[in-house]
N, C-alpha and C positions, 0 to 999 in steps of 0.2 A: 857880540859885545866885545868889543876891544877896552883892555886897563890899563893903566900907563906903564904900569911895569910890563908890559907884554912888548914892549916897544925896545927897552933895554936887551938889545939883541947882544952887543959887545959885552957890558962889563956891567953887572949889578948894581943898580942905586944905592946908594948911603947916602945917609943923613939922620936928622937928630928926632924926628918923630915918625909918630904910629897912627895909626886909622882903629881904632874901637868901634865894634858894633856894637850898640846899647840895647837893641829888642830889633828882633826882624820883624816890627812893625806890622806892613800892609805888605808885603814882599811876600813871596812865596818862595817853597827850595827846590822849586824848579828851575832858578837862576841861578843855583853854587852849581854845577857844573862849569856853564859861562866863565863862574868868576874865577873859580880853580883855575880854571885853562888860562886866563889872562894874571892868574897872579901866580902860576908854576908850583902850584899846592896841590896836596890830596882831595878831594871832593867831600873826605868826612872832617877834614880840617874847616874846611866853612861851614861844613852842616854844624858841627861842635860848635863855632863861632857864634852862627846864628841860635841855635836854642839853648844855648848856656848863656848867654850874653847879660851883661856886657864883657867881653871878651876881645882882647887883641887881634884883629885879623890880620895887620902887616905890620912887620914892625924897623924901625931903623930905614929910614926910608925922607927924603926931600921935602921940604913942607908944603911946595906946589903941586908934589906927585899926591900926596896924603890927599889935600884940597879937590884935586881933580878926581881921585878916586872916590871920595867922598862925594862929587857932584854926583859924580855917576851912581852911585849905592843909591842915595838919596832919591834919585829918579825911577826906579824901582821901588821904591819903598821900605828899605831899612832906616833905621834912624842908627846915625853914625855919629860920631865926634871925633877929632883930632886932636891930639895930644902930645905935648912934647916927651922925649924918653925917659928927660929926668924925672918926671913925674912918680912918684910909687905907683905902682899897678896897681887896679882892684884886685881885691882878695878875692880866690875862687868865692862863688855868690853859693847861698846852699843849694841843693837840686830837689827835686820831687819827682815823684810819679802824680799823672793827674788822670783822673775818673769822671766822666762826665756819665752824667743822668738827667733822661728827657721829661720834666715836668709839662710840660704841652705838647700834645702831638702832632697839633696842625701846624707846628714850623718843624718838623721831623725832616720834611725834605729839602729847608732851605738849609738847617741844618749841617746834613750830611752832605749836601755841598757846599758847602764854608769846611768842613772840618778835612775834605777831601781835598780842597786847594791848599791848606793849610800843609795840612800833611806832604803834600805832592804825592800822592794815590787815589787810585780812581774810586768812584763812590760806592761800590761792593762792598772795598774793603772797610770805607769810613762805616759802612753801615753796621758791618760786621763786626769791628771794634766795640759801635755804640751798645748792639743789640747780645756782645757776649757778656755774660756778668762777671764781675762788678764793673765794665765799659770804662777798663784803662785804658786810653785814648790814646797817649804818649806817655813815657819817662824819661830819669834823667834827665829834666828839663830846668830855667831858672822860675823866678819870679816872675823875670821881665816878659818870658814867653806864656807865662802862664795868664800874665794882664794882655796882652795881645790877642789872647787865644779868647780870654771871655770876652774884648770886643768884638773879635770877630764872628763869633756864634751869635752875640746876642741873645735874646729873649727865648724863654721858652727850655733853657737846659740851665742843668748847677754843675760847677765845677767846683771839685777837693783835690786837692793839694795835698800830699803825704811824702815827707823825707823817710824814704823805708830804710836809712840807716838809725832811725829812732821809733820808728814805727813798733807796733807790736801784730804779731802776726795769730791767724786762726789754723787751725786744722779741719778739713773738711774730706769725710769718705766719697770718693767718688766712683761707686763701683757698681756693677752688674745686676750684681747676684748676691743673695743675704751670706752663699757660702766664700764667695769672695770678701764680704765683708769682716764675716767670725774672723777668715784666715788673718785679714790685715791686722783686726782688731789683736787678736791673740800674738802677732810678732812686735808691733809696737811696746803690746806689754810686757814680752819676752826682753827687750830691750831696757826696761826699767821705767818704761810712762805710765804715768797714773788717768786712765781713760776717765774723761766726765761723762761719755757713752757709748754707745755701742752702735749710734747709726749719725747721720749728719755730721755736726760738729762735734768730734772727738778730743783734740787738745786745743786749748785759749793762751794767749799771754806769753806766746813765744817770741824770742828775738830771732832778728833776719836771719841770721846764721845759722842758726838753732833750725827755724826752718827748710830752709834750702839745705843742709844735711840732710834732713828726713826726706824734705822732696827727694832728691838726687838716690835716694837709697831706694825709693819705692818709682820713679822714675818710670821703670820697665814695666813695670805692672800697672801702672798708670792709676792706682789706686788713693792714691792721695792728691789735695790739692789744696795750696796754701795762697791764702787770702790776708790782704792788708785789711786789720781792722777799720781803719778809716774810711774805709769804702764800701761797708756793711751798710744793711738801710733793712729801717724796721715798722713795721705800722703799728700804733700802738691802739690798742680795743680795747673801751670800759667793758667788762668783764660783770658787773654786779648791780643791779640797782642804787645800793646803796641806803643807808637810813632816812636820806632829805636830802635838799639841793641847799648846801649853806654858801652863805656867799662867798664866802673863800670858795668853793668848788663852782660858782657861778663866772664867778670870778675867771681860776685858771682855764676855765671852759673856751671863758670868750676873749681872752687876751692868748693864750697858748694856741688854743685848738682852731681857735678862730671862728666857734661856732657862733650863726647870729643868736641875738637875744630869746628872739621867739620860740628858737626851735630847741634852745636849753632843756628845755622840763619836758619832753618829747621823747628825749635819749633815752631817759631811765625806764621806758616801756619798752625798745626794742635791743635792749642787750641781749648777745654782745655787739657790741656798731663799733666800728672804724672813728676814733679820735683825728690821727694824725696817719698821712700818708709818708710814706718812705724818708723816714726821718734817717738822718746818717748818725751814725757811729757816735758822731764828737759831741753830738747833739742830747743821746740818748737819757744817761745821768741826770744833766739837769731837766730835763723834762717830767722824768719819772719820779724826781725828788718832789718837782712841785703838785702834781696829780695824787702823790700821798701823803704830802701835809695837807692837802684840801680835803682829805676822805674821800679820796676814790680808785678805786680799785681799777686799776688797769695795768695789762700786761703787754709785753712786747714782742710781735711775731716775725722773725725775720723773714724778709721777704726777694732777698739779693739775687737767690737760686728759686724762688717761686713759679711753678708751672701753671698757667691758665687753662681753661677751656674757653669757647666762644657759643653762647647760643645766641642763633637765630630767633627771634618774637617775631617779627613783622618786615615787610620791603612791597615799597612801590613798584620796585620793577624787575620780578624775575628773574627773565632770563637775562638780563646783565646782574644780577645776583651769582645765577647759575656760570655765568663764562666768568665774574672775577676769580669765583671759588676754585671755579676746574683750573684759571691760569696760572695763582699763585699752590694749586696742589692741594689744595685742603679739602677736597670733596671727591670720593670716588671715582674716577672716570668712566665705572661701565656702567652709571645711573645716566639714561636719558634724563630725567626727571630731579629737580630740588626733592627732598622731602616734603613731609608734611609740615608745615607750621605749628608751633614753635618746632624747632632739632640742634641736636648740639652736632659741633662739626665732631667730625671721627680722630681727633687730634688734641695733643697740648702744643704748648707753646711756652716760651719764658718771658718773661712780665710784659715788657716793652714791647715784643712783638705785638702781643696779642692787643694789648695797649692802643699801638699803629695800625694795627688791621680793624679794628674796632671802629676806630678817625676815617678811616678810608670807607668800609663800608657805610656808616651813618652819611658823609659827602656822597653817596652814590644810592642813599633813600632808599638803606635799609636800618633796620634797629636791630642792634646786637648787646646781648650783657655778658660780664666777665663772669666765668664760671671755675670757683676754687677746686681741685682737682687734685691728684698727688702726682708727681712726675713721673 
């Protein structure tokens, strides 16, 4: 791809306007190499361009050079505009981090390739992103990349948005061994922190600073690990029967929880049940405000860092049961033989995996159920 400034072999263009990139669009950054090389820039000067946008990408420059450039952007797929210099510039746009989470799993793999062209990385790593928790995808990014990115995913995932220079941040143990934990637990206190506990989430309601200190300090022992509130996700479970089903709680049941009508007065025989699946952060408060002005008792299980099991009940076929297990690793190798019906595999997994592997065996006519487990 030749740019018009690449042409200006003698003496630099001037002139009175700029080329603005407003969203990298349908573009991929697989093409700021290209463009770097024909506009004599850094290659993270267009990546910056492109997912901070809208952002200046040339500036001071001929209005037919701008135009031509812009033809060219445009046929790639950014969306660009031309603007004269005297214009004010937009003000830096705010930035986020953003966290995607797969509500369907049968687009998991169209998914992870949209999110892999997106990224310009190959689909391991998209995978890997989506499937570590809490599956921040990208940072540092604007708005305008952030609307790009949900059309280009599409159906099937939610994206959150979080400015982690206002964010609030968690504390989370992330360690071995219960003696590894005492130690951590006991230096933080040493340090002047007021522990809420002594295992999972330890300190709440920190600022970024605040955390990334304590990170950087436990760092080498890899004992801690700090998470943006915003990107927690919690399921929330009636917990109690309850004295009656009043309409107010009929009510939040079926406009909240989204349970159909019939199967309302059903719940209260098999508590504790699953209200809401992986509700995020932001969401939390008001949901649990309206579940206990209805009279009803439910509480909130985070589920971000959640470990699954998988059992096996039933499959149509086998031995292609037997060879997907042994290919993806989740079944002993020196068993000729599946087990007996029903088995749980000899393994956990973190939500989403096990979520996908679940999709893929059911597609392949066998039946599996999620099995809650401790990590």
């Amino acid at each position: 791809m030749q740019l018009p400034l690449a042409q200006a072999t003698a003496e630099p263009l001037s002139g009175d306007y700029r080329l603005v990139v407003c969203s990298i669009g349908q573009a991929t950054p697989a093409s700021a190499k290209s463009i770097a090389l024909g506009l004599g820039v850094p290659v993270q000067r267009v990546l910056d361009a492109l997912y901070r946008a809208p952002a200046i990408l040339v500036d001071n420059i001929p209005f037919d050079t701008a135009q031509q450039m812009q033809d060219l952007l445009d046929t790639l797929g950014y969306d660009t505009r031309v603007e004269h210099c005297q214009q004010p510039s937009a003000v830096q746009a705010e930035c986020f981090d953003i966290a995607a989470y797969i509500t369907d799993e049968q687009h998991y793999d169209r998914i992870v390739a949209e999110l892999a062209r997106f990224l310009g990385t190959d689909e391991s790593e998209a995978s890997r992103l989506l499937t570590t928790p809490p599956g921040i995808v990208i940072g540092n990014v604007t708005q305008a990349t952030l609307d790009a990115l949900t059309g280009r995913l599409g159906e099937g995932v939610e994206l959150i948005a979080s400015n982690p220079a206002t964010a609030l941040y968690d504390l989370f143990l992330a360690v071995d061994s219960a003696d590894q934990a005492r130690r951590t637990c006991q230096e933080l206190r040493r340090r002047g922190y007021s522990l809420i506990a002594d295992q999972g989430c330890v300190l709440i309601d920190m600022s970024k600073p605040e955390a990334d200190r304590l990170w950087s300090s436990f760092q080498r022992a890899n004992t801690l690990r700090v998470i943006n509130q915003d990107f927690l996700r919690f399921d929330l479970v009636l917990t109690e029967p309850g004295s009656g089903l009043s309409d107010a709680a009929h009510r939040v049941l079926s406009e909240l929880a989204g349970i159909p009508d019939h199967i309302i007065p059903r719940l209260f025989e098999a508590t504790p049940v699953t209200l809401v699946e992986a509700l995020p952060k932001g969401q939390l408060e008001r949901f649990m405000l309206a579940f206990s002005e209805a009279g009803l008792s439910v509480r909130a299980d985070l589920i971000s860092f959640m470990h699954l099991g998988l059992k096996i009940t039933r499959t149509a076929q086998p031995s292609l049961l037997n060879q997907t297990l042994r290919s993806l690793g989740l079944l002993d190798t020196k068993r000729n033989h599946l087990p007996e019906l029903p088995f749980q595999l000899p393994c956990v997994l973190p939500e989403l995996q096990a979520r996908v592997i679940r999709y893929a065996l059911r597609t392949a006519g066998t039946e599996a159920e999620l099995v809650e487990v401790s990590a």
